[in-house]
DRENKOL-192659 format. One record per residue: z, x, y negated of N, C-alpha, C in turn; residue in one letter. Coordinates in steps of 0.02 Angstrom, whole numbers, plus 50000, padded with zeros to 5 digits. Atoms other than C-alpha are relative to their C-alpha. Layout:
<romars>
ZXYZXYZXYA/...
</romars>
This chain:
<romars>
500585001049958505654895249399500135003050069X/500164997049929505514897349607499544999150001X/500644998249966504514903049704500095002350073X/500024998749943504394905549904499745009650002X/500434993849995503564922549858499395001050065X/500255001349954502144917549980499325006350000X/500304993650011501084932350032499314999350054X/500824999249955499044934050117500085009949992X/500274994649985498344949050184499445000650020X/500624998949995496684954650168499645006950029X/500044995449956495964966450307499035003249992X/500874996949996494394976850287499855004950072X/500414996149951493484983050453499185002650007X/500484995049998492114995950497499634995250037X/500125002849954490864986550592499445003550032X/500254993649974490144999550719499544995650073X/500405001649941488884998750876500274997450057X/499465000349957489674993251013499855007550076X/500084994849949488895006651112500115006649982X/500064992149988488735023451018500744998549945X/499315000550018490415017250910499815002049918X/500284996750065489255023650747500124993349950X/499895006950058489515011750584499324997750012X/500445002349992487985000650585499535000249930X/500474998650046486805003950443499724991749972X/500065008550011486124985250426500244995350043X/499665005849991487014971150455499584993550034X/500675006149974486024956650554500274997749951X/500035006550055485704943050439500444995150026X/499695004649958486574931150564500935000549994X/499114998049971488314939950598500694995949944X/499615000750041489084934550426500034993150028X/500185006549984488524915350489500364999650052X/499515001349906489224915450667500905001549978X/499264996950014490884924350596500234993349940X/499865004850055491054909350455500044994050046X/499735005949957490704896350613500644999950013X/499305000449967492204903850680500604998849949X/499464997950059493214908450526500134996149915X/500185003050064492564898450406500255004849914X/499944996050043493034906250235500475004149982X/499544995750011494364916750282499515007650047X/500534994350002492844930350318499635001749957X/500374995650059491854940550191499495005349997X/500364992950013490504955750162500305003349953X/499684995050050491134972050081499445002749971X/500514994050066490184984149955499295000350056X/500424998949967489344991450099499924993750067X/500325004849954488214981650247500495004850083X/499764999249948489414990750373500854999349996X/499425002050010490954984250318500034991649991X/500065006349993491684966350350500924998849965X/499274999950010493444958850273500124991050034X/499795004749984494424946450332500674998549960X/499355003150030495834934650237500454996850025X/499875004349973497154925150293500264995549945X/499825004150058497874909950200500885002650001X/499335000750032499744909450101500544999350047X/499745002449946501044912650226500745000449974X/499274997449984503134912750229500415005450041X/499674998349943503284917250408499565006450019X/500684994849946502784935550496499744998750050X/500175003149924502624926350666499164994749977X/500615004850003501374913450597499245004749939X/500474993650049500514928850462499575002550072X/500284996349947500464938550631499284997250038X/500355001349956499574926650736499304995049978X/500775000350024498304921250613499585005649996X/500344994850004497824938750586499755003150065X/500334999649928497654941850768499604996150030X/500685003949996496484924750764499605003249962X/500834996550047495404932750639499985005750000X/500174992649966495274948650723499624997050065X/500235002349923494904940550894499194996349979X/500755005050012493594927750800499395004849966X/500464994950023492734941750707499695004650053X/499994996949952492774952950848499504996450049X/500485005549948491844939450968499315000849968X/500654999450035490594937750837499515005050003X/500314993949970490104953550835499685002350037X/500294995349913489984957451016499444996150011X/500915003349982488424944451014499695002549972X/500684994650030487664955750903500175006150045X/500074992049961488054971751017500455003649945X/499704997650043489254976550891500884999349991X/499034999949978491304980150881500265000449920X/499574999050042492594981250754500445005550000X/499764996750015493594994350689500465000949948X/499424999050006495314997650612500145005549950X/499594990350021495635014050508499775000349933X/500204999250057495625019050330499305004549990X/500684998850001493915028850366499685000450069X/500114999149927492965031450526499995007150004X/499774995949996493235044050633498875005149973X/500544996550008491255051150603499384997349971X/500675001950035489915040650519499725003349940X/500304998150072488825045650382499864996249950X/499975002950060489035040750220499434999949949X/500454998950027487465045650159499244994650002X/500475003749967486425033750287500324991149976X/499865004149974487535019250222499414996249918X/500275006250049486795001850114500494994749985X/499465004750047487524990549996499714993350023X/500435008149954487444971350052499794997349944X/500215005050049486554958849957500364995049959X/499705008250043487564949649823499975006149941X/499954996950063487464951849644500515002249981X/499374999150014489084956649616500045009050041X/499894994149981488994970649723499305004249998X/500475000250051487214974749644500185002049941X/499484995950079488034977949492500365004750017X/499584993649998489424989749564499665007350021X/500394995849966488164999849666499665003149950X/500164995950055487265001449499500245004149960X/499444994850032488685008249417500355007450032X/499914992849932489205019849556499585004850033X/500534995449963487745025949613500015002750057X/499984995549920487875039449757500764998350011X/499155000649997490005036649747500174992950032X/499835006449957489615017649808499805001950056X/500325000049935488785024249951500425004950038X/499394996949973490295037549987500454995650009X/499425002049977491245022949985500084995950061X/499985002849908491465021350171500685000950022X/499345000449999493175016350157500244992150006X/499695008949969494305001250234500825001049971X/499394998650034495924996850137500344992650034X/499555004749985497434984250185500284998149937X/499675001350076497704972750028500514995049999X/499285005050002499484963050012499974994149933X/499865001350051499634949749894500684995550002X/499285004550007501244940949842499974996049939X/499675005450043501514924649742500575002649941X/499425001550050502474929449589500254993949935X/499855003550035503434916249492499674997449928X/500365000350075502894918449328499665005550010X/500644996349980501234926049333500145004949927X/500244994650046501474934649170500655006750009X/499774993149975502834946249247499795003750048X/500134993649946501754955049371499925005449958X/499864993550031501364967949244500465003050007X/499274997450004503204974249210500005000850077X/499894998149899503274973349429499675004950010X/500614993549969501644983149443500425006349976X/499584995150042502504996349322500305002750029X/499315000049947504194993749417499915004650050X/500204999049945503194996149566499915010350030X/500374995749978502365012349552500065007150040X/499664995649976503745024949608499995000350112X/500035005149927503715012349789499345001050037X/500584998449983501835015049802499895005550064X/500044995349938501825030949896500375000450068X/499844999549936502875024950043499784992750053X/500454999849969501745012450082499514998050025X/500424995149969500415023050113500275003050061X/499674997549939501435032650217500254995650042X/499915001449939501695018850328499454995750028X/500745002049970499915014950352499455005150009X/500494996949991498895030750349499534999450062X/500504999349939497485028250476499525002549969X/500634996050016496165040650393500165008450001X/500034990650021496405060850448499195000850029X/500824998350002494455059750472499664997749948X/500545000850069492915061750346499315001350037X/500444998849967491445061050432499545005250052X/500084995449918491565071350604500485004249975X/499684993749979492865082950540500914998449995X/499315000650025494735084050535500305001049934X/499814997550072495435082650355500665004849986X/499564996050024496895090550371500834995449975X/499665005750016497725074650312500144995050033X/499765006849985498455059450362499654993949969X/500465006550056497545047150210499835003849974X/500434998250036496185054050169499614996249965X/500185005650041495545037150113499815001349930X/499884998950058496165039849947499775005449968X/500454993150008495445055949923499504997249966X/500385002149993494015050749939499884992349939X/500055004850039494075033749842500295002149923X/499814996450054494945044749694499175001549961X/500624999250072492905047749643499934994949961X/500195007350026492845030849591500554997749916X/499835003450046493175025449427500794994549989X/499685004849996494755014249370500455000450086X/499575000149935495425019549547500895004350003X/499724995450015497135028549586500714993749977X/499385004750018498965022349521499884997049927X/500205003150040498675010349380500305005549910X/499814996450055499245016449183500914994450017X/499465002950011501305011249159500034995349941X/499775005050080500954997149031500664995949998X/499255004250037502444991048931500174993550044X/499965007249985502174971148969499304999249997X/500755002649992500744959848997499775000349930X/500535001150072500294959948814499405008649997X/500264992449989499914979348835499414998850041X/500585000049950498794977648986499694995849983X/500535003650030497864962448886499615002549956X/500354996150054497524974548749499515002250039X/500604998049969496744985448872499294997050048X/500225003549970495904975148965499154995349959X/500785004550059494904964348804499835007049987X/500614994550002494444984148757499555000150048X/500454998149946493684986648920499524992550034X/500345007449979492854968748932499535000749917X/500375001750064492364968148730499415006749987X/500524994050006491544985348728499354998750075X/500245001149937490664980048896499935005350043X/499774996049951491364992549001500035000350075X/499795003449944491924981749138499854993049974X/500025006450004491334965149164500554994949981X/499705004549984492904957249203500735005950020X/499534994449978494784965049252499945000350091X/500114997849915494224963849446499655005150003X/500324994049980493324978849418500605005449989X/499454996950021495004985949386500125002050105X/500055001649943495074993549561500715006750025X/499534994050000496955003449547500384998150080X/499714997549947498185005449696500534992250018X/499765006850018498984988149617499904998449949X/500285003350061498534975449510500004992150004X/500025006250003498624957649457499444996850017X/500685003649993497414946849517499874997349956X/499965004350070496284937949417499814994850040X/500165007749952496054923749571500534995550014X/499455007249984497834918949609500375003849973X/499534996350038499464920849523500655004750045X/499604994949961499984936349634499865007549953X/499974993850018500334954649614499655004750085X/500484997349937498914963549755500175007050000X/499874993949982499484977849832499285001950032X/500494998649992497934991349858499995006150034X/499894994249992498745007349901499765001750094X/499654998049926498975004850101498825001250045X/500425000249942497605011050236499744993550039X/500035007149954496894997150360500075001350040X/499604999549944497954995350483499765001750075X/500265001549930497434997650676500214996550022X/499605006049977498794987850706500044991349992X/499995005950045498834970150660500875000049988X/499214998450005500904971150686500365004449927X/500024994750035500804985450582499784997349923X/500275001750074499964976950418500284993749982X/499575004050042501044963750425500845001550005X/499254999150012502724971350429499815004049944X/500014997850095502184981750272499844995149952X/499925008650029501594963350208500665000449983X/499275003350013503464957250235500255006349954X/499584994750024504124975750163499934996549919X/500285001250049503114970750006500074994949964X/500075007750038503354952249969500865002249989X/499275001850013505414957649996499955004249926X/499984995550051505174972549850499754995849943X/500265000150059504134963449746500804993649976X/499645005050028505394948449744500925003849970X/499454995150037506874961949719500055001249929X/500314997250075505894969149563500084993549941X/500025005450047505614952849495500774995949985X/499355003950014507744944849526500315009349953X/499444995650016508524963049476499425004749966X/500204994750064508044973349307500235005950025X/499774995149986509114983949362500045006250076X/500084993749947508534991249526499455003949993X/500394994750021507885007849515499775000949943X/499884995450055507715019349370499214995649958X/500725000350043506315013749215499515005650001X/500704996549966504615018349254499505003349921X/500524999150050503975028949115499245006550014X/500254995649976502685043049098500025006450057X/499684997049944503685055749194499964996850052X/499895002249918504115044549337499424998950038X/500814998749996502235040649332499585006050043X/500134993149993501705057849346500285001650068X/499744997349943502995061849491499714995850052X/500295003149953502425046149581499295001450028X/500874999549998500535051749580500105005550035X/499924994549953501315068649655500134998150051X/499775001449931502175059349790499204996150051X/500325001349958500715051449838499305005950026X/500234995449952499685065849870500225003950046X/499594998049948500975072549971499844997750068X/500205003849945500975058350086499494996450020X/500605001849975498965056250082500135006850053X/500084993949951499265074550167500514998850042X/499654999549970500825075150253500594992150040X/499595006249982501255054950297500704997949974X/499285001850012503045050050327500355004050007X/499724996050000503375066750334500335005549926X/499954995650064503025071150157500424999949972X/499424997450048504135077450035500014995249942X/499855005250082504525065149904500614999549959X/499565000850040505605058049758500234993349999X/499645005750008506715043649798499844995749943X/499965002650075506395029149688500584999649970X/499425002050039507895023349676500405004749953X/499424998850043508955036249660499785007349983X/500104992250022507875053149616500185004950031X/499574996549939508475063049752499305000650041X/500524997449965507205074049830500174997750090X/500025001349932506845066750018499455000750035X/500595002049961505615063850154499764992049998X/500135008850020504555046750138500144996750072X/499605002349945505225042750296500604996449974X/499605001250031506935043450234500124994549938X/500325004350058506445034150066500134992950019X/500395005149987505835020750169500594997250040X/499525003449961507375018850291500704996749955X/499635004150079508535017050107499644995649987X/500275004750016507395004750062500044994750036X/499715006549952507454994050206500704996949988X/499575002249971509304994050207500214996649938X/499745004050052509344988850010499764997449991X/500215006650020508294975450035500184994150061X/499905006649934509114966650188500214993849965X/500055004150022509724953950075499504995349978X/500525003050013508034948850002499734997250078X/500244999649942507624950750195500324992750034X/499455003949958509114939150238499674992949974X/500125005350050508524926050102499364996950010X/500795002249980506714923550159500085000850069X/499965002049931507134923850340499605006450040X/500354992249956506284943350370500705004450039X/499644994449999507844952050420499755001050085X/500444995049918507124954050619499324999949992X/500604998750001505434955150550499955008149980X/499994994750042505904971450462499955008250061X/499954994349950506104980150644499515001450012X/500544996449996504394983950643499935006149968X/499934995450020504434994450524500505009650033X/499614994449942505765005450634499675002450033X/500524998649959504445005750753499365004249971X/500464992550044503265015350640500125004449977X/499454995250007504545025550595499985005550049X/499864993549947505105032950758499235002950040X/500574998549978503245031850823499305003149948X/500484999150049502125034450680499384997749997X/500495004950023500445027250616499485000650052X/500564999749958498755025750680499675008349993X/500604993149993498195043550615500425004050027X/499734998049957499585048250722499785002550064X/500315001349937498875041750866499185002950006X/500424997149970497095046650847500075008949972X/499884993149998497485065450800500385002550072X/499604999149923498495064550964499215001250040X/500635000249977496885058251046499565005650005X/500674994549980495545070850988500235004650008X/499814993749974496655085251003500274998950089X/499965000749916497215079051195499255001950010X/500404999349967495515078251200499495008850009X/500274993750013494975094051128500215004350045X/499734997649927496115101551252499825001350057X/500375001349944495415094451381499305003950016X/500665000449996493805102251352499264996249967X/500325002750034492875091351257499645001549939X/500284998350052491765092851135500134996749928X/499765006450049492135087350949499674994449989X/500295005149988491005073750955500004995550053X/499615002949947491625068751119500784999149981X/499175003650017493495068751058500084998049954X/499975000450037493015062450904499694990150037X/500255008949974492025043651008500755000350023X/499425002849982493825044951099500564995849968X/499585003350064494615041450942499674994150016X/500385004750015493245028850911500154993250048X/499765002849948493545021551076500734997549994X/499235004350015495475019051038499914994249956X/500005004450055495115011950879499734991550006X/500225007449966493984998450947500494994150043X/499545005249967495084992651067500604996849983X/499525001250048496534991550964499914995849963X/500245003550069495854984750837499994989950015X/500235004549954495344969250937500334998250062X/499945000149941495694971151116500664998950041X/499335001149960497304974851139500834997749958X/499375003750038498894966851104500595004049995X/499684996250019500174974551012500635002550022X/499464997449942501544974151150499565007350048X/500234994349960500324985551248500005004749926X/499924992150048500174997151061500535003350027X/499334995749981501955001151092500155002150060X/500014994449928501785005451273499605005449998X/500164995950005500715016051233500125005849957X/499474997050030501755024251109500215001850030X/499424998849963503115024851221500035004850040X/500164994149951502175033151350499605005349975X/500194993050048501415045851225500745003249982X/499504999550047503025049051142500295009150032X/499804993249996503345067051228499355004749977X/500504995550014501605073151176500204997949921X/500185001050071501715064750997500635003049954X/499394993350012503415075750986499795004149972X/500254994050022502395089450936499594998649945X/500245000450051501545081850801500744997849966X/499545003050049503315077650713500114991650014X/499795005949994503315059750757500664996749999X/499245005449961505065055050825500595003749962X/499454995650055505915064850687500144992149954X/499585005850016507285052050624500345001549950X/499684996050077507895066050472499864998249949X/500335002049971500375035350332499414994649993X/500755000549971494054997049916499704993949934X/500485003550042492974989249816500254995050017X/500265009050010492984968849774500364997149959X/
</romars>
């Protein structure tokens, strides 16, 4: 059996005031309508009424991934601004309250809110979800499995959440933190084969536990809509550049996993276990954290990790036509993510004098424009021309949701 390994990406944004930059508490009734003229059904409502997602359709190419996702950022974005309202980018915001937020109207998310209670309404969180086309749908299990060692790097090359509502976490992805109260969340269990994860699955459906396995809401997981393997782990991007070169990273790994048994070590409890360490590492410490090689077990940085990985998948890279799509990734590398950039921000700003609620809209203010506004040749100038302040956060060291 082939397969193109054809991969979508599904983008969740904050959708904030356009003036005080605050998440918006209710949602006009209209906005979802105007954003569907434009977008037609590659737009969506999340859990909460201040969150919006966007899809794109089945792609090959990063150039043509890219520049749909930068149409349905631009078309969402428009929408919006007729309500007085912006878009936003980041695995949490930099200061809203989670307390003030509301769940939107559909039964479906009616039911989760019931189940969650106060923990749906903490969840004021935006995730970047990958999916990839696998061949035979009944080997994503064994991949997910495969997978789970791969998980924690990336995260680390998407963290955009070191804020929790007005304060500094301390972290890089705090996202996950945070989405860790939630039930069924977190790195999935290492089942054997798909027969394993069917067992579990009719328990948790026949006892009526879980409706359905979409309430299965781990880090990765098989869909139960198309015959892919949905990556869940990564932040939402600021970048659009940025969420689809970890896309391409993802569709080359998964199609690795799926031609070669033999790359990288069997994924049992142990490796499990260590992987769940690596990723709290690099919810705290990015692409800086301390990790455990998948491949080859060899204590590294997820930096490092990540630059072996690239170079043992240039073939898959070569074979699907990514191998100069993969230089993005370099570029997040030597520059680092979005919670790079706004920790740069509110501490320049803090510096400056500012108050934390003033260097905390500055963030807010990046994020917006980014998100939307500006095009991703100007991101990297502005990198470029940061790059002696973002020195001091470690950057340029060459030794980051519910439905």
């Amino acid at each position: 059996m082939t397969s193109n390994y054809t991969f979508g990406i599904e983008e969740e944004f904050f959708v904030v005031d356009a003036m005080t930059l605050n998440s918006t508490v209710s949602m006009p009734a209209t906005l979802l309508g105007r954003c569907q003229d434009r977008l037609g059904d590659h737009v969506g409502l999340e859990l909460l009424q201040s969150q919006l997602e966007v899809r794109t359709s089945p792609h090959t190419e990063a150039a043509a991934a890219l520049a749909e996702l930068q149409s349905l950022r631009a078309g969402a974005g428009a929408a919006a601004a007729e309500h007085g309202l912006g878009l936003l980018a980041a695995g949490t915001h930099p200061f809203a309250d989670w307390q003030v937020q509301r769940h939107s109207e559909r039964s479906r998310y009616r039911t989760v809110m019931n189940e969650l209670r106060m923990l749906g309404h903490r969840n004021l969180l935006c995730g970047l979800h990958v999916h990839v086309e696998v061949p035979d749908p009944e080997s994503r299990v064994p991949i997910m499995t495969r997978m789970l060692p791969f998980l924690p790097l990336f995260l680390a090359l998407s963290t955009s959440s070191p804020f929790w509502t007005g304060r500094a976490t301390g972290m890089l992805g705090y996202r996950l933190a945070a989405y860790d109260e939630l039930p069924r969340t977190g790195m999935p269990p290492a089942f054997a084969d798909q027969a394993d994860y069917d067992r579990f699955v009719s328990q948790m459906t026949d006892a009526g536990l879980i409706p359905d396995a979409s309430y299965l809401w781990w880090a990765i997981r098989p869909s139960t809509k198309y015959p892919t393997l949905e990556l869940r782990i990564a932040d939402s991007c600021t970048s659009a550049a940025d969420a689809v070169a970890i896309a391409v990273l993802y569709r080359l790994l998964v199609r690795r996993l799926d031609r070669r048994l033999d790359f990288a070590p069997p994924v049992d409890a142990v490796a499990r276990s260590v992987a769940e360490e690596c990723r709290w590492r690099v919810q705290r410490d990015g692409l800086d954290a301390r990790v455990v090689d998948p491949c080859s077990g060899r204590a590294t940085t997820a930096r490092e990790a990540i630059e072996r990985l690239v170079k043992a998948l240039a073939p898959d890279a070569r074979a699907l036509g990514h191998a100069a799509d993969l230089a993005h990734i370099r570029t997040i590398l030597d520059f680092g993510t979005s919670a790079h950039r706004q920790l740069e921000i509110y501490d320049t700003a803090r510096e400056g004098g500012m108050s934390r609620m003033e260097a905390l809209r500055s963030v807010a203010i990046w994020l917006k424009r980014t998100t939307v506004e500006t095009a991703d040749e100007e991101l990297a100038a502005d990198f470029a021309a940061a790059g002696a302040q973002f020195s001091g956060l470690g950057m340029l060291s060459m030794s980051g949701t519910i439905n």
